[in-house]
C-alpha positions in Angstrom: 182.5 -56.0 -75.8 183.3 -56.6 -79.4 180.3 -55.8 -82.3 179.8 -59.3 -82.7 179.0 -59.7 -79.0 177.2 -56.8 -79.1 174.5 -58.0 -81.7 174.4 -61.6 -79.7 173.0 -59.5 -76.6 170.8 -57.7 -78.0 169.3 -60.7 -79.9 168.9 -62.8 -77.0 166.1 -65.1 -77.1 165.2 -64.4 -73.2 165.5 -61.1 -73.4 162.4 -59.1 -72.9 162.3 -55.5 -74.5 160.5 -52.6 -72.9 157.8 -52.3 -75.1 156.7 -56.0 -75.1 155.2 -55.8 -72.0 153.0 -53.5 -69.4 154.3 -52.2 -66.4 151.8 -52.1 -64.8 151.9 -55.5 -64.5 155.1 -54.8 -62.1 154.9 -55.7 -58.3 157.1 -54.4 -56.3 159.3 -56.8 -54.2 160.2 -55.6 -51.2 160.2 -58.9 -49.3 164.5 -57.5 -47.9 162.3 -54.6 -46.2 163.6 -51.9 -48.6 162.0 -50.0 -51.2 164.8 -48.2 -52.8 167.9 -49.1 -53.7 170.7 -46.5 -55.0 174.2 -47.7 -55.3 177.7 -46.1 -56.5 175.5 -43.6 -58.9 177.7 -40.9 -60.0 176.7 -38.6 -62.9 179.2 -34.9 -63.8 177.8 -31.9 -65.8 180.2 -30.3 -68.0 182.8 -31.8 -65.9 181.2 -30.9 -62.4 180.2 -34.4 -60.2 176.8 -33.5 -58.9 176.3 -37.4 -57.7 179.7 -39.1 -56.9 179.2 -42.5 -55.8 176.3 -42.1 -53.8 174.6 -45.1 -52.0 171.2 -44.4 -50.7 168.4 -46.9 -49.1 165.4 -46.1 -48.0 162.9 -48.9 -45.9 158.8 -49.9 -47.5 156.9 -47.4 -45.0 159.6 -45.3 -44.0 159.5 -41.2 -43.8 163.0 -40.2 -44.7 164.3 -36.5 -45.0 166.9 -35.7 -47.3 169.0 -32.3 -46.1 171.8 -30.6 -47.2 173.5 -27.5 -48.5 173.2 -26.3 -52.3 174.9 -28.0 -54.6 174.7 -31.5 -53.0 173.1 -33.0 -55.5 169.6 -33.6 -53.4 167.9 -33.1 -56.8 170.0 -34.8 -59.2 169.2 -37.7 -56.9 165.5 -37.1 -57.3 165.8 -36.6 -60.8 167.3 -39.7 -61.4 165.3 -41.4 -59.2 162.3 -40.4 -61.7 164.5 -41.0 -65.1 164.6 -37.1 -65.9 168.3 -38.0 -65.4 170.5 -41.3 -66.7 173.7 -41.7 -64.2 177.1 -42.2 -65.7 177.8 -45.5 -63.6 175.9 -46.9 -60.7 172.2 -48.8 -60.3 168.8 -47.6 -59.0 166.0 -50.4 -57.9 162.6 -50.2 -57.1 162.1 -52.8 -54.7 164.6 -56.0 -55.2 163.4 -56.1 -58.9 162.5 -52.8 -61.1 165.6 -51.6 -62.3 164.9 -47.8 -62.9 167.8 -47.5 -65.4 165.5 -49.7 -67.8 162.7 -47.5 -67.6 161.4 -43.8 -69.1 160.0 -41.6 -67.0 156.6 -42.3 -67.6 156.9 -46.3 -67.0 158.7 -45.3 -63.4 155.3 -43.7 -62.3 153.3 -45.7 -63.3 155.3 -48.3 -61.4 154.3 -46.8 -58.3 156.9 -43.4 -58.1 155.6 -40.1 -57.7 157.0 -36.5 -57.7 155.7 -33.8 -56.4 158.0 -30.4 -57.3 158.1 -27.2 -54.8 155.6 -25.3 -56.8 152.6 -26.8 -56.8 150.9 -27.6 -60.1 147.4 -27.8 -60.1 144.2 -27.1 -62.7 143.6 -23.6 -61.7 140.8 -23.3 -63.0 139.3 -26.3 -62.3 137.7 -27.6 -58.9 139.5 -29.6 -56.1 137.1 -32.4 -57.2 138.0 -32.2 -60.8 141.4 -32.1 -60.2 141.8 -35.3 -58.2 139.2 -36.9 -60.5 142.1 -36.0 -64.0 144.6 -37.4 -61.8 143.0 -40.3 -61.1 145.1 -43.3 -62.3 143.5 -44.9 -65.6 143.2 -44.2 -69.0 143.9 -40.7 -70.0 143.5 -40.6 -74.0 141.2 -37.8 -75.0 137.7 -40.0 -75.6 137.8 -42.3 -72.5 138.3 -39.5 -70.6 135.5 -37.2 -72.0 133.2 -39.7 -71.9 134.6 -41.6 -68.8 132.0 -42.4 -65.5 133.1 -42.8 -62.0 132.2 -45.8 -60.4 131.5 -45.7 -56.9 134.2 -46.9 -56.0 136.4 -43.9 -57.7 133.9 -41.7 -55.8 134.9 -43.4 -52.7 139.0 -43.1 -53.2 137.9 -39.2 -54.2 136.3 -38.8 -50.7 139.5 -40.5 -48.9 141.4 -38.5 -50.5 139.6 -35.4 -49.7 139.9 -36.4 -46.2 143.2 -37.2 -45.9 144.5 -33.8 -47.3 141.7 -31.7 -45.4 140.1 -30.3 -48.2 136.5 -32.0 -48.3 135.0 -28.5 -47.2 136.7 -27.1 -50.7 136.0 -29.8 -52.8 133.6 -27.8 -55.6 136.5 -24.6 -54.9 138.3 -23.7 -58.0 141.9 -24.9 -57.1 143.1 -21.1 -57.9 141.4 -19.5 -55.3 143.1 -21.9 -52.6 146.0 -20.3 -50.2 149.8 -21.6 -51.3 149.5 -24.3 -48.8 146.5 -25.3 -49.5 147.6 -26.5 -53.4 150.4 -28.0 -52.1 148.2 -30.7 -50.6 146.1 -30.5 -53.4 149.2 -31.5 -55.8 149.8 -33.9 -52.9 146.5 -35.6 -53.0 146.8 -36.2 -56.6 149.7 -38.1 -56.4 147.4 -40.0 -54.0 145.1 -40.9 -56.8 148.0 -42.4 -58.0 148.3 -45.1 -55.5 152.3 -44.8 -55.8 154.4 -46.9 -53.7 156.8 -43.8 -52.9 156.6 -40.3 -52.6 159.1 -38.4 -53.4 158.3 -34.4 -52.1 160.5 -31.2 -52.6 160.6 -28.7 -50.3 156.8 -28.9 -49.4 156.9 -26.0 -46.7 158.6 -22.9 -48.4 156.4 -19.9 -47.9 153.5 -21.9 -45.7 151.9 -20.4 -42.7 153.3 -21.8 -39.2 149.9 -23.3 -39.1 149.7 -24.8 -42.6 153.3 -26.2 -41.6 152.2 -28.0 -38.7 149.0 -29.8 -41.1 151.8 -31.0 -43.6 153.8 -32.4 -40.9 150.8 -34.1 -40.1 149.8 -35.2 -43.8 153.2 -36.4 -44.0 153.8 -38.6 -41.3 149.7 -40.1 -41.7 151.3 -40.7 -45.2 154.2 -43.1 -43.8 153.7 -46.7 -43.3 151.0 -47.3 -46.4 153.7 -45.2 -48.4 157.4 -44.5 -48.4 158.1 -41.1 -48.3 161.5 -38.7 -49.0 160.9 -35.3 -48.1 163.9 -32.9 -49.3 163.8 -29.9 -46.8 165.6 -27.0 -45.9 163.7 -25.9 -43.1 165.0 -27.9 -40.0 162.3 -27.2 -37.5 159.9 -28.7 -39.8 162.7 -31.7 -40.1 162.7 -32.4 -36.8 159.0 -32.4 -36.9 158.2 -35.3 -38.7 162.1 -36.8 -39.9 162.6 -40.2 -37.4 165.6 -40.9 -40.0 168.2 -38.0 -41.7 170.1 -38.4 -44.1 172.8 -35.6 -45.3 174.0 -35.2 -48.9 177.3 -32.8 -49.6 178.6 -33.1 -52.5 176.7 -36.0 -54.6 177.4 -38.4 -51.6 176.0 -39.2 -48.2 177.4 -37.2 -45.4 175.6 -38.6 -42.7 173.2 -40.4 -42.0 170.9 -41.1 -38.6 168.1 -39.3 -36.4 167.7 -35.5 -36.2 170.1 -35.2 -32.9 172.9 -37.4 -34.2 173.2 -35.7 -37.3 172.8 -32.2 -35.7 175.6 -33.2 -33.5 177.7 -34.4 -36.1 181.1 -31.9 -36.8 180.9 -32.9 -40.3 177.6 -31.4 -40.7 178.0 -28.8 -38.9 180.7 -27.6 -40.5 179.8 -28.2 -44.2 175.6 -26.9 -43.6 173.9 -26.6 -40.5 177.1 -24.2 -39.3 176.9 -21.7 -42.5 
């Protein structure tokens, strides 16, 4: 494209910037059925591919795991997924028409995309309340939030909340003084404030209990079908647990893809992870 073209595109009349509009204000089509759409994204660090033509789909509803050895670029996907990182080539859509590429990081949660990182990040030394109530989606400048009300209908999203990631009995608790897998549904339940659309959840079991396992197998999965959920996991029983779909990442590109047994059974994975 020559300069002159250049200029021409970037003064086109139709063209609608960024910052000229809200996007919040975004619905999310997913009329096709899916709610993600990765295709050909490849993106090299100093050289090294960590995504190399990947192509990735996930359904509205669905619970998808995402395993695979080190280095296969589970992250990198994740973190372009969220805008921390721009591919080299390749497109990324949000339903059939939010093209992540367009966006920051902020606008892509607010869009209905949220994170939630291995270690949990919570208000320490705040309540479990007060912590779902200052992730509560809204305004967050400094003097609507001071002075901010909840309506009773904020009270009532609190209380689902609550319920749905079993901590209503340590609501006034300061969020330090809960056990490792108890912030972890904590951080979970304020993504929930959230409302996203999809979840996307790292590693959400390292250093739990058996028993606090087997309750996020069971937040997860009550999670799927009013959100889409990837869950990047290294511990396979707790794959098998709640995965109905696999998919297998070596080396920035899908390795396989189908239900727990077929890609147990596959050589390929075998050989490159589940055999090591």
């Amino acid at each position: 494209m020559t300069a002159l073209q250049e200029f021409r595109e970037a003064m086109r009349r139709d063209r609608q910037w960024s910052f000229m509009y809200s996007v919040r204000d975004l619905e999310v089509d997913v009329s096709q059925g899916a709610i993600l759409y990765l295709e050909d994204l490849s993106v090299s660090f100093d050289g090294f591919k960590a995504i190399d033509g990947l192509n990735f789909y996930v359904e509205a509803g669905e619970l998808r795991c995402v395993i695979g050895p080190n280095g296969a670029g589970k992250t990198t996907m994740m973190d372009i997924i969220t805008g921390k990182t721009r591919p080299d080539s390749g497109s990324a859509f949000f339903g059939r028409n939010i093209d992540l590429l367009r966006l920051s990081e902020s606008q892509i949660a607010e869009v209905g995309i949220g994170r939630k990182f291995q270690k949990p990040t919570v208000f320490e030394h705040h309540s479990v309340l007060e912590n779902l109530e200052l992730a509560m989606a809204g305004d967050k400048r400094v003097f609507p939030t001071l002075f901010a009300r909840l309506s009773g209908q904020q009270r009532d999203r609190i209380d689902e909340v609550l319920g749905i990631i079993g901590l209503k009995a340590q609501a006034g608790r300061e969020a330090g003084a809960l056990s490792h897998g108890q912030k972890q549904w904590l951080e979970i339940g304020m993504l929930l404030m959230q409302d996203p659309h999809l979840l996307l959840v790292d590693e959400p079991v390292a250093g739990m209990t058996h028993q606090e396992m087997d309750r996020t197998a069971e937040l997860l999965t009550s999670l799927a079908g009013k959100h889409s959920v990837v869950v990047v996991e290294h511990d396979m029983d707790f794959v098998r647990s709640i995965a109905k779909r696999v998919t297998v990442l070596h080396q920035g590109r899908v390795l396989a893809e189908g239900s727990m047994d077929e890609v147990q059974n596959d050589p390929r994975v075998v050989e490159v992870y589940l055999g090591e």
